[in-house]
MINU-899992 format. One line per field, with one value per atom (N, C-alpha, C): x, z, y; atom name. Coordinates in nm, 3 decimals, padded with zeros to 5 digits. Example, Ala and Ser with C-alpha at 12.3 -4.5 7.8 and 13.67 -1.06 7.14 Angstrom:
BEGIN
east	[01.319/01.230/01.320/01.285/01.367/01.290];
up	[00.780/00.780/00.780/00.708/00.714/00.787];
north	[-00.569/-00.450/-00.330/-00.225/-00.106/00.003];
atomo	[N/CA/C/N/CA/C];
This chain:
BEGIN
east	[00.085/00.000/00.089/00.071/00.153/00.014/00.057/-00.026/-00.095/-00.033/-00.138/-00.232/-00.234/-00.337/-00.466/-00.406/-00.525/-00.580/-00.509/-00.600/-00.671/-00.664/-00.730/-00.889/-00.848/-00.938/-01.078/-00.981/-01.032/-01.134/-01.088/-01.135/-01.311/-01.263/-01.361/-01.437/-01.446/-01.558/-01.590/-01.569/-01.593/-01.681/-01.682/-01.806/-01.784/-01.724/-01.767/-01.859/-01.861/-01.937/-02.099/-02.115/-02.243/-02.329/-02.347/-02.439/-02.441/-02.363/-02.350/-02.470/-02.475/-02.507/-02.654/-02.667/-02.884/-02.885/-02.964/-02.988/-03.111/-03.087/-03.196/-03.157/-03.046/-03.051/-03.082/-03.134/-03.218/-03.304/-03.343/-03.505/-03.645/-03.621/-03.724/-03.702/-03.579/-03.518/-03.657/-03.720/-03.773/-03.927/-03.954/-04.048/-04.087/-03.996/-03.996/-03.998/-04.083/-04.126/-04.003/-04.029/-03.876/-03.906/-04.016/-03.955/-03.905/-03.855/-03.777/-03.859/-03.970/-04.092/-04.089/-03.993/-04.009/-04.099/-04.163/-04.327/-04.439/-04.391/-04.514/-04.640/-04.602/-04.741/-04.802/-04.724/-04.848/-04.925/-04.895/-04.961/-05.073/-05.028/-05.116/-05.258/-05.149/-05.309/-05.377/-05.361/-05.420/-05.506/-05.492/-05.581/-05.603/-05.456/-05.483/-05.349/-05.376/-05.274/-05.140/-05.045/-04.924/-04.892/-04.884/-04.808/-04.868/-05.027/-05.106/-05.083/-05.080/-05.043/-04.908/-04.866/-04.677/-04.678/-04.773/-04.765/-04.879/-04.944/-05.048/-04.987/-05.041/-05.010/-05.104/-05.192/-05.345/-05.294/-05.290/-05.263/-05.298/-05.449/-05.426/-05.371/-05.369/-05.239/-05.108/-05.085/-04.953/-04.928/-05.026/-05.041/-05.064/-05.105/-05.099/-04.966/-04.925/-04.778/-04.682/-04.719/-04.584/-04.609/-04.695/-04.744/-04.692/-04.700/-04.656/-04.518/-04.437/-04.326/-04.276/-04.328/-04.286/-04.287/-04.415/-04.401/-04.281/-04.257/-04.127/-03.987/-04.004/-03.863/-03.890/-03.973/-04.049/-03.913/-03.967/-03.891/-03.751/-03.713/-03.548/-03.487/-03.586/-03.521/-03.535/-03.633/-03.686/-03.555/-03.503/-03.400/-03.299/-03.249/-03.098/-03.108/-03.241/-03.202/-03.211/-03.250/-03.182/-03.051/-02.988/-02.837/-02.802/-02.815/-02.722/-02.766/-02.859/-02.875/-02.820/-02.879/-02.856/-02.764/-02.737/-02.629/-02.515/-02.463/-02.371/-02.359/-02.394/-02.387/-02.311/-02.234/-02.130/-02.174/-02.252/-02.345/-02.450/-02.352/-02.463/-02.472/-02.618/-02.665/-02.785/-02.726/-02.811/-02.914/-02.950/-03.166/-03.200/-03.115/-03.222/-03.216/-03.177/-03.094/-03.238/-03.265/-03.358/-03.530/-03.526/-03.677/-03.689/-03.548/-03.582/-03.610/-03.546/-03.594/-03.755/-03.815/-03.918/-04.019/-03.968/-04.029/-04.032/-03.912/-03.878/-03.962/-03.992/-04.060/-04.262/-04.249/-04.399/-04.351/-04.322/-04.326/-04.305/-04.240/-04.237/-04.357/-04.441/-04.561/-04.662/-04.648/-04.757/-04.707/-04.601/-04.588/-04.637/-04.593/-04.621/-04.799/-04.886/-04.974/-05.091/-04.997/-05.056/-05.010/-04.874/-04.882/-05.008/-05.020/-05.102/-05.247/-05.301/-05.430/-05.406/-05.252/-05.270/-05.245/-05.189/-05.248/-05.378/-05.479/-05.623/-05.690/-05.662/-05.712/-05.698/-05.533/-05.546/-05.598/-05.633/-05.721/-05.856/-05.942/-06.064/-06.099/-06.010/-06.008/-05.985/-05.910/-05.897/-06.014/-06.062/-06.237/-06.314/-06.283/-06.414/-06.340/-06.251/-06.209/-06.136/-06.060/-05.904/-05.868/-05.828/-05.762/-05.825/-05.906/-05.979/-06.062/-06.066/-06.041/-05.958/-05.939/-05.887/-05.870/-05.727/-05.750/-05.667];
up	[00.000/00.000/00.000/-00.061/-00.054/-00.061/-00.060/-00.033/-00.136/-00.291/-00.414/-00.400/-00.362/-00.324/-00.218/-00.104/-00.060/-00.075/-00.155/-00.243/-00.305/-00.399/-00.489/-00.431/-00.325/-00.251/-00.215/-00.146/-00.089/-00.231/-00.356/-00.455/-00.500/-00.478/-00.507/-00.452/-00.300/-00.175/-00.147/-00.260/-00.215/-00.315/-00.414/-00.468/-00.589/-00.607/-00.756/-00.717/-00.569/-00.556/-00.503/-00.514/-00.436/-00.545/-00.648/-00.779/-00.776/-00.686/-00.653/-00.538/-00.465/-00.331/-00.301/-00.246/-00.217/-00.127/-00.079/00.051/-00.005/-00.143/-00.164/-00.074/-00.057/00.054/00.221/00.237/00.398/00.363/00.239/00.244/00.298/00.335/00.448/00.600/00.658/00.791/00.840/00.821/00.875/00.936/00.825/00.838/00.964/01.024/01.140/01.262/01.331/01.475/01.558/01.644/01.720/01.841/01.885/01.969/01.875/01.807/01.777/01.729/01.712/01.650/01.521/01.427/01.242/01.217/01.142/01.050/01.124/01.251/01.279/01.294/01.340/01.337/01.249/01.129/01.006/00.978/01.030/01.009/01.163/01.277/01.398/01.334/01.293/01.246/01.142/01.078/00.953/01.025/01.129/01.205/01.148/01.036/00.995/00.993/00.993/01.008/00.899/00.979/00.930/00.844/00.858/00.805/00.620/00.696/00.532/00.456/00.472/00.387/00.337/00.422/00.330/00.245/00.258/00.131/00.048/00.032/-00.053/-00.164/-00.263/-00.432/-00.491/-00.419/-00.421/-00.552/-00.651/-00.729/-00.629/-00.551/-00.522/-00.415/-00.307/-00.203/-00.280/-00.348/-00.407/-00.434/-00.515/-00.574/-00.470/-00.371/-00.278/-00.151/-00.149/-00.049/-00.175/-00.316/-00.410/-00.429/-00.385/-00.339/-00.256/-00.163/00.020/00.010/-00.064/-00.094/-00.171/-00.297/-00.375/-00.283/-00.194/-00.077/-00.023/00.067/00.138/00.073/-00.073/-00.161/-00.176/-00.169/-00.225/-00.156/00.015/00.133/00.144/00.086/00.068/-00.039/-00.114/-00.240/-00.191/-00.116/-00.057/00.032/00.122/00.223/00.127/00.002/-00.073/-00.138/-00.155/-00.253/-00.139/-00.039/00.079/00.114/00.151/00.202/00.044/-00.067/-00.159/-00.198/-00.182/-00.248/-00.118/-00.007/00.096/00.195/00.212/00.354/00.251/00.148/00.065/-00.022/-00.018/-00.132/-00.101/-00.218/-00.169/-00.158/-00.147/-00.095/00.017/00.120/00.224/00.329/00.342/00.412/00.517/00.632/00.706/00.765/00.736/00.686/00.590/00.485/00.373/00.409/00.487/00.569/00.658/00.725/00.829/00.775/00.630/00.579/00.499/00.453/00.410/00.430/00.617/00.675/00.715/00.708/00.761/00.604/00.536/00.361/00.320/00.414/00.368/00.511/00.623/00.727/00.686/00.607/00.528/00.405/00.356/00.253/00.248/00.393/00.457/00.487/00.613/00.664/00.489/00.476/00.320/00.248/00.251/00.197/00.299/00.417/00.567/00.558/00.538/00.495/00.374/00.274/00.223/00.198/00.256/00.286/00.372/00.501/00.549/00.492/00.427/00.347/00.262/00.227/00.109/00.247/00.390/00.461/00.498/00.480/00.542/00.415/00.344/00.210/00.217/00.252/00.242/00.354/00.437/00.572/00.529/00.462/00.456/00.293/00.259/00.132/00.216/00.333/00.402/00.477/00.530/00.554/00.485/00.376/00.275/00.227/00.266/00.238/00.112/00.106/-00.026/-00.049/00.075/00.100/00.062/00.056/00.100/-00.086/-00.160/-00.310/-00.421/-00.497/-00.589/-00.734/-00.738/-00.852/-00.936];
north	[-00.117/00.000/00.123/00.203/00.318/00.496/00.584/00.718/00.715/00.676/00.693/00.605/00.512/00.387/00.448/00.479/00.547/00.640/00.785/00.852/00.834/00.744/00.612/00.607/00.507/00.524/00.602/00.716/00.822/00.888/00.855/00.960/00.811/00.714/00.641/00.615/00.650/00.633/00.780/00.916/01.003/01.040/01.184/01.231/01.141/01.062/00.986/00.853/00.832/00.732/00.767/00.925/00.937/00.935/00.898/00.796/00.727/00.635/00.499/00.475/00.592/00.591/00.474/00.387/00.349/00.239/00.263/00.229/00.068/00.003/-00.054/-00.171/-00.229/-00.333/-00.272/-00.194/-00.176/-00.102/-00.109/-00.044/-00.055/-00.170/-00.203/-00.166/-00.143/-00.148/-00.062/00.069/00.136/00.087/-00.031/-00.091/-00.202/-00.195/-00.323/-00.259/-00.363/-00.313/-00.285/-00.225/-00.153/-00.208/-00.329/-00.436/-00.550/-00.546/-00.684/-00.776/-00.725/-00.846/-00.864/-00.783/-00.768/-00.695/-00.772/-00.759/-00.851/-00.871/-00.922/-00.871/-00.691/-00.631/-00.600/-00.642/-00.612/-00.711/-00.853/-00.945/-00.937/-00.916/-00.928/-00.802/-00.707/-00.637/-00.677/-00.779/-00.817/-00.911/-00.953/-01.082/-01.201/-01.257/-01.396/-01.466/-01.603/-01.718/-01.659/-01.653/-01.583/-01.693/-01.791/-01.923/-01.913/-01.921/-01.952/-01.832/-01.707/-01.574/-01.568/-01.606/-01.595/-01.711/-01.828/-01.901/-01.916/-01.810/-01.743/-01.755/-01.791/-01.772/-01.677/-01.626/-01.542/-01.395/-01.398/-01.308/-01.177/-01.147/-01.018/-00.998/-01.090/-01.086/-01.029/-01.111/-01.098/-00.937/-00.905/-00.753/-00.673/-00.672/-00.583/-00.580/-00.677/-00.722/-00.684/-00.666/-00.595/-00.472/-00.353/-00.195/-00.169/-00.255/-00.245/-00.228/-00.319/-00.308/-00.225/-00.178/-00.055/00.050/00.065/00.216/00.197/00.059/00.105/00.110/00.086/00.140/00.246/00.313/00.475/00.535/00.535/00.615/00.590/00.515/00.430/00.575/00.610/00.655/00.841/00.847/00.962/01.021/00.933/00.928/00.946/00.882/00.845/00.987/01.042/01.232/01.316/01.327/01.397/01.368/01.277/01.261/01.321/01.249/01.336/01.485/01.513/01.629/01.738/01.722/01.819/01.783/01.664/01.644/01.624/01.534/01.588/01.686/01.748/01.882/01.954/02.037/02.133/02.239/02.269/02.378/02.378/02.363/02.248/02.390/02.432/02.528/02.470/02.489/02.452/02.491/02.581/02.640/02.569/02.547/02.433/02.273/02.272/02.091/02.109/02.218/02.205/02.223/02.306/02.328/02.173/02.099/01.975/01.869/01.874/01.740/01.750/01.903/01.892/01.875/01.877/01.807/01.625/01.604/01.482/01.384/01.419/01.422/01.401/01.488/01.519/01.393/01.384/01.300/01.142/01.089/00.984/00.959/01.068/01.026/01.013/01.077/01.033/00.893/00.828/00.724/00.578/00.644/00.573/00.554/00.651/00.659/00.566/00.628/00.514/00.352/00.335/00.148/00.136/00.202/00.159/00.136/00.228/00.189/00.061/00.028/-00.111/-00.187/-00.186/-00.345/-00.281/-00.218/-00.186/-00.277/-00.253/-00.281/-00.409/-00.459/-00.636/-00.694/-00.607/-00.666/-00.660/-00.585/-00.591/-00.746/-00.726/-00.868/-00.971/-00.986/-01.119/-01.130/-01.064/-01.054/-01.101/-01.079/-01.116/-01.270/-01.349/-01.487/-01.487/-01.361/-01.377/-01.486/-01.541/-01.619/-01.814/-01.814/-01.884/-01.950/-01.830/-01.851/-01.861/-01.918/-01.949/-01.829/-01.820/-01.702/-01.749];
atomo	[N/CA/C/N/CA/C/N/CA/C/N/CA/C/N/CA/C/N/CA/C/N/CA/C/N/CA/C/N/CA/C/N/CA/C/N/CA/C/N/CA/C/N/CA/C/N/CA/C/N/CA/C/N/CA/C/N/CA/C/N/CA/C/N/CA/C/N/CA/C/N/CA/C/N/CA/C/N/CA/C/N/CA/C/N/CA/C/N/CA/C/N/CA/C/N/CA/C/N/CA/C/N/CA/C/N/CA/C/N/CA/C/N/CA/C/N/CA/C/N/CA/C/N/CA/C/N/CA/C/N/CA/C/N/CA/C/N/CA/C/N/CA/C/N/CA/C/N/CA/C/N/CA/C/N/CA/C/N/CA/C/N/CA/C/N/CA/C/N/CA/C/N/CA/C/N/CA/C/N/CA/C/N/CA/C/N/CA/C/N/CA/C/N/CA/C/N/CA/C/N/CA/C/N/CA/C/N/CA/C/N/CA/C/N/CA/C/N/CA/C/N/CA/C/N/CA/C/N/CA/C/N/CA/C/N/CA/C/N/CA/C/N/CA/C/N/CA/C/N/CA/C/N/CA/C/N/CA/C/N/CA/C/N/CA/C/N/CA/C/N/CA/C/N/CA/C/N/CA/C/N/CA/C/N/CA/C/N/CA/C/N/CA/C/N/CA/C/N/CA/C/N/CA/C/N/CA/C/N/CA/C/N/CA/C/N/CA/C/N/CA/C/N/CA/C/N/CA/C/N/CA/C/N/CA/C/N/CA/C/N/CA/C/N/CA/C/N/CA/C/N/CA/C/N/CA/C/N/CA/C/N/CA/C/N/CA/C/N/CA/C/N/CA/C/N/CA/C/N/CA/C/N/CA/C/N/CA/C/N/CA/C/N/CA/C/N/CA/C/N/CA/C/N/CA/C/N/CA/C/N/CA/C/N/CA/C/N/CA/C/N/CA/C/N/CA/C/N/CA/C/N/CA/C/N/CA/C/N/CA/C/N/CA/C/N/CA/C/N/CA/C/N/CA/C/N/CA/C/N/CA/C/N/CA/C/N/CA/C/N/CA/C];
């Protein structure tokens, strides 16, 4: 190893890599209960046999647990243009750091928002026996 090597480095873990930047492998992290339970409360609030839903082949299960999931990549991507746009930026002013977290704050709860209407939604179809028909 010598100094050009870790410049090297330094130049490739720095602004040439923040296009690189995404958070798509923990895009879910935000989504899990903060006792240590996972996703169980999306299933306890759904009020059905956890076992039989995760091995649902149910086209609209399916289609609604792949919404649920597009929302929580939504906020993954929501979070990855704040850190680059405003916490890395070379123009990093901290009145617009502070009017943006309170944008990006608003724009979470609206995505937070509507997952929740798609498990309300897959709770009121498991009501009516989704599950239970053949599609």
């Amino acid at each position: 190893m010598n100094v050009g090597s870790i410049v090297e480095r330094w130049k490739q873990c720095g602004t040439d890599s923040v296009k690189l930047f995404n958070l798509s492998n923990h895009y879910s992290v935000l989504f899990e209960d903060d006792d240590g339970g996972g996703f169980d409360y999306i299933f306890n609030h759904l009020n059905v046999d956890k076992d039989k839903l995760l091995k649902s082949e149910n086209e609209k299960v399916i289609g609604i647990f792949d919404d649920i999931d597009d929302g929580m990549y939504q906020v993954s991507h929501l979070l990855e243009d704040f850190i680059t746009e405003y916490l890395w930026g070379n123009d990093l002013d901290v009145e617009d750091v502070k009017s943006e977290i309170g944008n990006l704050r608003l724009n979470i709860e609206e995505a937070y928002g509507e997952i929740f209407s798609l498990i309300h939604k897959l709770k009121e179809e498991l009501e009516e026996g989704i599950l239970d028909e053949k599609v």
